[in-house]
C-alpha positions, 0 to 999 in steps of 0.5 A, a space after each residue: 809262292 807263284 812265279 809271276 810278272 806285273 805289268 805296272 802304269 800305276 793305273 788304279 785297278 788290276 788286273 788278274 789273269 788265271 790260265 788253265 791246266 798244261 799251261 802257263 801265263 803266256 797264253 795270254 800274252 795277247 791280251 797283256 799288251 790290251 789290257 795294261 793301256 787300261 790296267 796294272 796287269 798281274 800274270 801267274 804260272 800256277 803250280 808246277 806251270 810255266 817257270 813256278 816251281 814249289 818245293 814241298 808240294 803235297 801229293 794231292 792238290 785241292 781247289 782251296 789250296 791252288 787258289 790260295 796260291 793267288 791270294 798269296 800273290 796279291 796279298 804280297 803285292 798288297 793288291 786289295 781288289 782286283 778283275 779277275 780273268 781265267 781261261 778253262 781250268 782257271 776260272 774254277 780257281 776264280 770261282 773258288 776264290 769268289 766263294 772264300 774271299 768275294 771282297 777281292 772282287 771288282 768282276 770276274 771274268 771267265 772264258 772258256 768256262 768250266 761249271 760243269 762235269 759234263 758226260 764227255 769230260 767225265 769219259 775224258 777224266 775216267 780215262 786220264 785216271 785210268 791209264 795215268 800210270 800206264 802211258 805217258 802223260 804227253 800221251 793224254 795231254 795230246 788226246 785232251 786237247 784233240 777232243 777239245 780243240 779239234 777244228 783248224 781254226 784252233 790249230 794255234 791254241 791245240 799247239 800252244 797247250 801242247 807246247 806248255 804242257 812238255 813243261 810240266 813233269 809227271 808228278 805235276 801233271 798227277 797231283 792237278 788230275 787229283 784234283 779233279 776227283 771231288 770236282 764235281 760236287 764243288 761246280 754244283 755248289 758254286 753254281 747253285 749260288 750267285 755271286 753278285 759279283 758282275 760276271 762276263 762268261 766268253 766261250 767260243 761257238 765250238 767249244 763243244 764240251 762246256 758251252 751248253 751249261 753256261 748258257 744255261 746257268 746264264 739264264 739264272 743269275 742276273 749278275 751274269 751275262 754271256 758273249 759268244 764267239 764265232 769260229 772259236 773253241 774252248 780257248 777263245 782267247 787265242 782263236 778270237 784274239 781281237 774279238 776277245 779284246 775288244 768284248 772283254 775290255 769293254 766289259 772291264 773298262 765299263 766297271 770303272 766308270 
């Protein structure tokens, strides 16, 4: 099972918070000490992320399977619905798992989006796979974050996802760009279709790589709506902290009334 922590005051609701590829629930500890005024707070390390270690993993991960691994968790804590919040990589696991299991769901609430292989992140990904037994991973994690964070003003995240990425071992860091392969297909069928499910997207205004198809898919689905952040990249939770606070706790707060 995932290593995880939960941060009870016995509110009523949860709160589920899904980080992204290279690293780890600390990346919103930020957020946590916001959120459990108002919420029972649950932060995972996904696999081979953070402190979860999983013995007998297969060789190649699956959308299905990483997802699974958070069902795991609040079926063990017998938590029956929750909010739903992902950064990057995370929110196509939320994603995933409001297509296989939307009775989980109060609302979803996605930053930094990804919903679409892009031109630029399909050369990124050709390129990862294509020397990824060449050169060291580190190598490729640093570049990826350069290209997505690449201004000052995401100094903070550019350095937190490289510190957690060192955490990961290199057969980890292999079976995650497996999954990449047939992602494609999935974004486009996940996008194609409303969830219903009250969605929040936050992405930062220089997040270059994976703002334009959120505003566009915005414009589709009524149950939908996006907020976006100035001075902030892909990883707006960090370059806008107060900011993504106070918009993403309004947005939570306003579903339980």
């Amino acid at each position: 099972m995932l290593h995880y922590k939960i941060y009870s005051q016995q509110h009523k609701e949860w709160v589920v918070l899904v980080h992204g590829a290279g690293g780890s629930s600390t990346i919103w500890y930020k957020q946590i000490r916001a959120y459990r005024k108002h919420f029972n707070v649950l932060v995972v390390d996904l696999r081979g992320h953070g402190a979860c270690m999983i013995t007998n993993s297969p060789t190649k991960y699956t959308l299905d399977l990483v997802s699974q691994d958070i069902i795991d968790v609040l079926d063990s804590l017998k938590i029956e619905k929750a909010h739903f919040v992902g950064i990057s990589l995370g929110t196509m696991l939320i994603r995933q798992l409001a297509e296989t299991n939307p009775e989980r769901f109060h609302t979803m609430l996605l930053a930094g989006a990804v919903i679409r292989i892009t031109p630029r992140l399909h050369i990124l990904l050709g390129i990862a796979n294509m020397f990824k037994k060449m050169i060291p991973f580190m190598w490729l994690y640093k570049l990826f974050a350069w290209i997505l964070m690449p201004r000052k003003t995401h100094e903070s995240s550019r350095h937190l996802f490289i510190q957690e990425a060192k955490k990961i071992k290199n057969r980890e860091f292999l079976r995650w760009l497996t999954l990449t392969g047939g992602i494609a297909k999935y974004l486009v069928k996940f996008n194609e279709k409303d969830t219903k499910i009250p969605t929040l997207y936050i992405m930062g205004d220089e997040d270059y790589v994976f703002l334009e198809p959120v505003k566009r898919l915005v414009k589709t689905q009524p149950s939908s709506k996006l907020v976006i952040l100035k001075d902030s990249g892909h990883v707006c939770n960090v370059d806008q902290t107060e900011k993504f606070n106070e918009v993403s706790l309004q947005f939570l707060c306003n579903a339980l009334k």
